[in-house]
Backbone as CSV, one residue per row, in Angstrom:
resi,resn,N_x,N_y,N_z,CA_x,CA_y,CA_z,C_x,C_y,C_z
1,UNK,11.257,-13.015,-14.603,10.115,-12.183,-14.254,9.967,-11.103,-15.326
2,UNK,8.796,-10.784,-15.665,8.858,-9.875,-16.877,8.825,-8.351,-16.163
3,UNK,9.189,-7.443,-17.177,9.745,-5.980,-16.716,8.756,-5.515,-15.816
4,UNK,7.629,-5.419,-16.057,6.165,-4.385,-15.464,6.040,-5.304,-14.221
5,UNK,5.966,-6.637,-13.994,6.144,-7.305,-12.802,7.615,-6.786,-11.472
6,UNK,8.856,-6.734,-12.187,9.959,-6.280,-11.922,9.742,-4.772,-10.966
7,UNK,9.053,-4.407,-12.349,8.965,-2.641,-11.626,7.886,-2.491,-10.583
8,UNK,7.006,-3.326,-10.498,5.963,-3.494,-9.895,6.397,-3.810,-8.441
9,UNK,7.269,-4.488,-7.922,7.689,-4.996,-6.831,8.822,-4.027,-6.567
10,UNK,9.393,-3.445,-7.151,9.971,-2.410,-6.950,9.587,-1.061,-6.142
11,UNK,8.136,-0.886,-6.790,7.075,-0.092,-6.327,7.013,-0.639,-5.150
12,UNK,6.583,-1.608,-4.605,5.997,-2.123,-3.652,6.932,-2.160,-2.807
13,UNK,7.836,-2.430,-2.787,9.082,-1.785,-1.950,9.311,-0.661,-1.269
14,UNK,9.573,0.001,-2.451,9.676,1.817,-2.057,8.320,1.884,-1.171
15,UNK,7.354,1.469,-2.071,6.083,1.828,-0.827,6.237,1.140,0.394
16,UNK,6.717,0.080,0.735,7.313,-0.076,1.997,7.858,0.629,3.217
17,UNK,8.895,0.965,2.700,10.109,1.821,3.106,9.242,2.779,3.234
18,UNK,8.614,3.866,2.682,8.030,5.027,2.876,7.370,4.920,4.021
19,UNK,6.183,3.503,3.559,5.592,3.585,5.096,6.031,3.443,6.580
20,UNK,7.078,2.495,6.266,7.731,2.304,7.758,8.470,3.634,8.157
21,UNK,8.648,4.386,7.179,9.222,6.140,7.736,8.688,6.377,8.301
22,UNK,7.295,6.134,8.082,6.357,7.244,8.227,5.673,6.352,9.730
23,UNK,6.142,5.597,9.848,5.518,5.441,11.481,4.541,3.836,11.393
24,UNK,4.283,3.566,9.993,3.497,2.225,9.878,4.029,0.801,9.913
25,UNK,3.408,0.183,10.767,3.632,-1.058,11.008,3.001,-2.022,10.167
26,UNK,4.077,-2.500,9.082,3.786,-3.688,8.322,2.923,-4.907,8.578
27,UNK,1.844,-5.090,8.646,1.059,-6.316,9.234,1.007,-7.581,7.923
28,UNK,1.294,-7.172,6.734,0.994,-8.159,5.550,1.603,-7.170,4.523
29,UNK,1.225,-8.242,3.495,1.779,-7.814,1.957,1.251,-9.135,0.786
30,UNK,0.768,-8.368,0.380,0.002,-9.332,-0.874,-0.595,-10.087,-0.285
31,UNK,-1.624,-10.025,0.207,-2.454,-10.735,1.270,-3.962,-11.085,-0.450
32,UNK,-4.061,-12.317,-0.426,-5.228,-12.719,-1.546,-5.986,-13.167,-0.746
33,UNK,-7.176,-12.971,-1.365,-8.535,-13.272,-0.495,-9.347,-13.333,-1.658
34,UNK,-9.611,-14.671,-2.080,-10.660,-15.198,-3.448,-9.695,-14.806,-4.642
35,UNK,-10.389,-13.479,-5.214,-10.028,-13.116,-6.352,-9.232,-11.535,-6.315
36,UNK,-9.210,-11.403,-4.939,-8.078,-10.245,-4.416,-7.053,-10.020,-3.989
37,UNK,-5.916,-9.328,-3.883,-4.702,-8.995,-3.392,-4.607,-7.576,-3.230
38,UNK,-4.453,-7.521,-1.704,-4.422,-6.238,-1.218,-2.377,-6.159,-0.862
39,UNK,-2.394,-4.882,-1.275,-0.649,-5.064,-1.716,-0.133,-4.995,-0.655
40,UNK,-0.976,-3.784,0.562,0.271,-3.801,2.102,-1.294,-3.649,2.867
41,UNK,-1.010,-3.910,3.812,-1.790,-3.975,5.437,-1.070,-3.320,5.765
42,UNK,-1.104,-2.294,6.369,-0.399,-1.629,7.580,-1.590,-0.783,8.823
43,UNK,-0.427,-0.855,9.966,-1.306,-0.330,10.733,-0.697,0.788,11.776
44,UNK,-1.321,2.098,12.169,-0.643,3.054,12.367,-1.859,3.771,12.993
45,UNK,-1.460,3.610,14.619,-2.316,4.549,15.704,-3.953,3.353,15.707
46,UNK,-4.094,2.649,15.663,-5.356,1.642,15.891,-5.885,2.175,14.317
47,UNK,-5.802,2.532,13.189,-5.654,2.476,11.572,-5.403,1.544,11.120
48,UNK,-6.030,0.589,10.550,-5.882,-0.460,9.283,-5.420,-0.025,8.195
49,UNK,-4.799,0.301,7.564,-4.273,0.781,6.096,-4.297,-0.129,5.107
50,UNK,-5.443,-0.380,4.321,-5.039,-1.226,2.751,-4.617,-0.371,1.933
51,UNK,-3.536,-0.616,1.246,-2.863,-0.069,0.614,-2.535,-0.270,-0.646
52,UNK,-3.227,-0.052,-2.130,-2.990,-0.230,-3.040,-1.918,0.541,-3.807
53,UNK,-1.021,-0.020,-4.604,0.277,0.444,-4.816,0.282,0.352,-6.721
54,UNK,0.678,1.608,-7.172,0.654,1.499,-8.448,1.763,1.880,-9.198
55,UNK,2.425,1.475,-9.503,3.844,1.748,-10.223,4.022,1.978,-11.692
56,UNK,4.529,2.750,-12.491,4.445,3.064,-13.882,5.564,3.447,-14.311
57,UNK,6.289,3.542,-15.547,7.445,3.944,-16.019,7.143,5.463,-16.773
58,UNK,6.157,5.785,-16.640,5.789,7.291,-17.327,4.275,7.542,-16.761
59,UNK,3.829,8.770,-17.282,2.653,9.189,-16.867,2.103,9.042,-18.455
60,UNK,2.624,9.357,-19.184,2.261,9.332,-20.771,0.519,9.067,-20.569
61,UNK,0.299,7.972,-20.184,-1.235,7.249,-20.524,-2.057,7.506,-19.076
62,UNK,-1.495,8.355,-18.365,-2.185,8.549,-17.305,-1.668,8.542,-15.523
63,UNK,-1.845,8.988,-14.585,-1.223,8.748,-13.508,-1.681,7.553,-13.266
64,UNK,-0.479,7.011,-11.993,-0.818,5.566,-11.380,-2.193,5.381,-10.794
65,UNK,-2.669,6.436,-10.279,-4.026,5.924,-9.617,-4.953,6.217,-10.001
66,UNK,-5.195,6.415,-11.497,-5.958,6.086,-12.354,-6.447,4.687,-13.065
67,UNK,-5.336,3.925,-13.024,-5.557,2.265,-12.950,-6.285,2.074,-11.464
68,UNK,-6.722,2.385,-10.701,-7.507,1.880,-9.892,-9.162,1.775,-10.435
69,UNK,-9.710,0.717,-10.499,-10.833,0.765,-10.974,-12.126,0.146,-9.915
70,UNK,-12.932,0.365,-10.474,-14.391,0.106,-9.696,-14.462,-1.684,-8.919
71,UNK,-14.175,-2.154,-9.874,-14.247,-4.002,-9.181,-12.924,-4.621,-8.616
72,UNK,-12.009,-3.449,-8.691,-11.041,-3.566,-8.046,-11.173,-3.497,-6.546
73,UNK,-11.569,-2.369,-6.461,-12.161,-1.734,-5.489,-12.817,-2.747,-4.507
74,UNK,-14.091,-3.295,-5.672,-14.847,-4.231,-4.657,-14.386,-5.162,-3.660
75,UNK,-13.368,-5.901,-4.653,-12.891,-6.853,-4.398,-12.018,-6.843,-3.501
76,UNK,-10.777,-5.734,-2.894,-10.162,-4.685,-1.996,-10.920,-4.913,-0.480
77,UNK,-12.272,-4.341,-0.952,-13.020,-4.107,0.311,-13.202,-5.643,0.963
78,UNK,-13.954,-6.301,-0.314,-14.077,-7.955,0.648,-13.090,-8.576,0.959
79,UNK,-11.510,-8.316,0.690,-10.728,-9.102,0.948,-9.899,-8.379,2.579
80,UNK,-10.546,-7.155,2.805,-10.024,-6.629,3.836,-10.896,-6.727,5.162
81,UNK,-12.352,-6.690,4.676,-13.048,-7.522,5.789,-12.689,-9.137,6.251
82,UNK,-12.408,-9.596,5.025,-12.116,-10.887,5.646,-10.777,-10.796,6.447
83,UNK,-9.670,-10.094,6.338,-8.956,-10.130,7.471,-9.093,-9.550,8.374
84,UNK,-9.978,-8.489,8.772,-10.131,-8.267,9.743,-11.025,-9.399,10.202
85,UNK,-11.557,-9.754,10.035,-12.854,-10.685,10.730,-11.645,-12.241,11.016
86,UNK,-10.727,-12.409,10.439,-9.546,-13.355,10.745,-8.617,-13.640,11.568
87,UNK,-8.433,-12.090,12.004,-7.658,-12.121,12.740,-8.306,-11.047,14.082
88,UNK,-9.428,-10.948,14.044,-10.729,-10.411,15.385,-9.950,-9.218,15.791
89,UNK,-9.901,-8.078,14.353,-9.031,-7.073,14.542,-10.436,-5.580,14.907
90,UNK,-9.978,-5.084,15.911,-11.397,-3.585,16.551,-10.294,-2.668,16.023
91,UNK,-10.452,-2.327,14.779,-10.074,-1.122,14.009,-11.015,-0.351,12.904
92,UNK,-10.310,1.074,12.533,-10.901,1.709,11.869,-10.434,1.338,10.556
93,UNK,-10.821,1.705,8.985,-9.876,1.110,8.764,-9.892,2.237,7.038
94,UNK,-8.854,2.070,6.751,-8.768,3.478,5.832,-8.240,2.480,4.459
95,UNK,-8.869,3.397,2.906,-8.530,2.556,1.866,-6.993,3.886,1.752
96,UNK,-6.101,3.614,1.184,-4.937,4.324,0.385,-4.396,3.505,-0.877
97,UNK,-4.058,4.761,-1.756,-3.431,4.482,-3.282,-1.698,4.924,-2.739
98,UNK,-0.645,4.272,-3.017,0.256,4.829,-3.317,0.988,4.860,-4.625
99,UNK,1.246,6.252,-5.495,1.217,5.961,-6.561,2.790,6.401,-6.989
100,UNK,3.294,5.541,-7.528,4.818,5.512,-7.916,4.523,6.062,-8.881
101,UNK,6.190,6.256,-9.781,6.745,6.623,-10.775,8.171,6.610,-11.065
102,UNK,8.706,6.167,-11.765,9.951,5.963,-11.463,10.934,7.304,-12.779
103,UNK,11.310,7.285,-12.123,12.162,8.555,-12.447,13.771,8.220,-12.581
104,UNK,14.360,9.026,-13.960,16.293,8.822,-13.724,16.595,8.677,-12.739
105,UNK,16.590,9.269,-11.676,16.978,9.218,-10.353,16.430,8.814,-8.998
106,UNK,15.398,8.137,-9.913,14.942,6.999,-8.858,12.993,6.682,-8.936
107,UNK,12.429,7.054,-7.768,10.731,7.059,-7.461,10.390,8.044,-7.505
108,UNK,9.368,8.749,-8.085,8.312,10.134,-7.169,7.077,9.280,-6.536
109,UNK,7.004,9.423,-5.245,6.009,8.518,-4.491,5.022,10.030,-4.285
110,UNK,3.554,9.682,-4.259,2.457,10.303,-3.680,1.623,8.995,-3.528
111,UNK,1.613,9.572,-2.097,0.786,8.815,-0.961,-0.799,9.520,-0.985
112,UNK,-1.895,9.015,-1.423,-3.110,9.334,-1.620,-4.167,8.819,-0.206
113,UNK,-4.009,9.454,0.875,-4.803,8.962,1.919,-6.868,9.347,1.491
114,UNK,-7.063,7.705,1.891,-8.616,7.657,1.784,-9.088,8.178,0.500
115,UNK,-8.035,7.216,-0.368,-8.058,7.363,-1.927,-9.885,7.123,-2.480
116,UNK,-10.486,5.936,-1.283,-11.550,5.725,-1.949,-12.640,4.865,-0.818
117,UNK,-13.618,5.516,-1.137,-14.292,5.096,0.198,-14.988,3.751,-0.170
118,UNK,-15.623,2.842,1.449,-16.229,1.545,1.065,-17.433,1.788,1.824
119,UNK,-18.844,1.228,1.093,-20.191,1.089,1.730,-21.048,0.103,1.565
């Protein structure tokens, strides 16, 4: 597996773990839909959580959730209607960035709630 893939799932981990601290119930993970992959589903108090997860070895070129981009986005949104409409889910449903960094001594996680809205 190459390094940025490596660290990438690494990320996605830690963002795991954080969420299940924090009270969220794992419903999926890397869930693809066409030409999308939404990294975590979670769900917390009748909340849908898509959860895009960005992991980096420095800030040098920018924070993690700055790689979030516009057709990313799009593509996010249609792949999260389609599971809800899949699994005949009556929720609200919230976009989030969680943006890693990995550090000597480990992650700095910031959790970006309703990183980005859908219409």
């Amino acid at each position: 597996m190459a390094k940025h893939n490596t660290l990438g799932q690494l990320g996605e981990d830690e963002a795991v773990a954080y969420l299940i601290k924090k009270g969220y119930e794992i419903l999926d993970r890397n869930y693809r839909y066409q030409k999308a992959e939404v990294d975590i589903l979670a769900l917390k108090a009748d909340v849908l959580t898509a959860v895009e997860v960005k992991t980096r070895s420095t800030t040098e070129f920018g924070n993690p959730q700055d790689f979030v981009k516009p057709k990313q986005i799009q593509r996010l949104v249609g792949a999260v209607d389609a599971f809800i409409g899949i699994h005949d889910l009556d929720v609200e449903v919230r976009f989030d960035i969680i943006a890693i960094v990995k550090t000597p001594s480990g992650f700095d996680i910031e959790h970006l709630e309703d990183a980005f809205y859908y219409f």
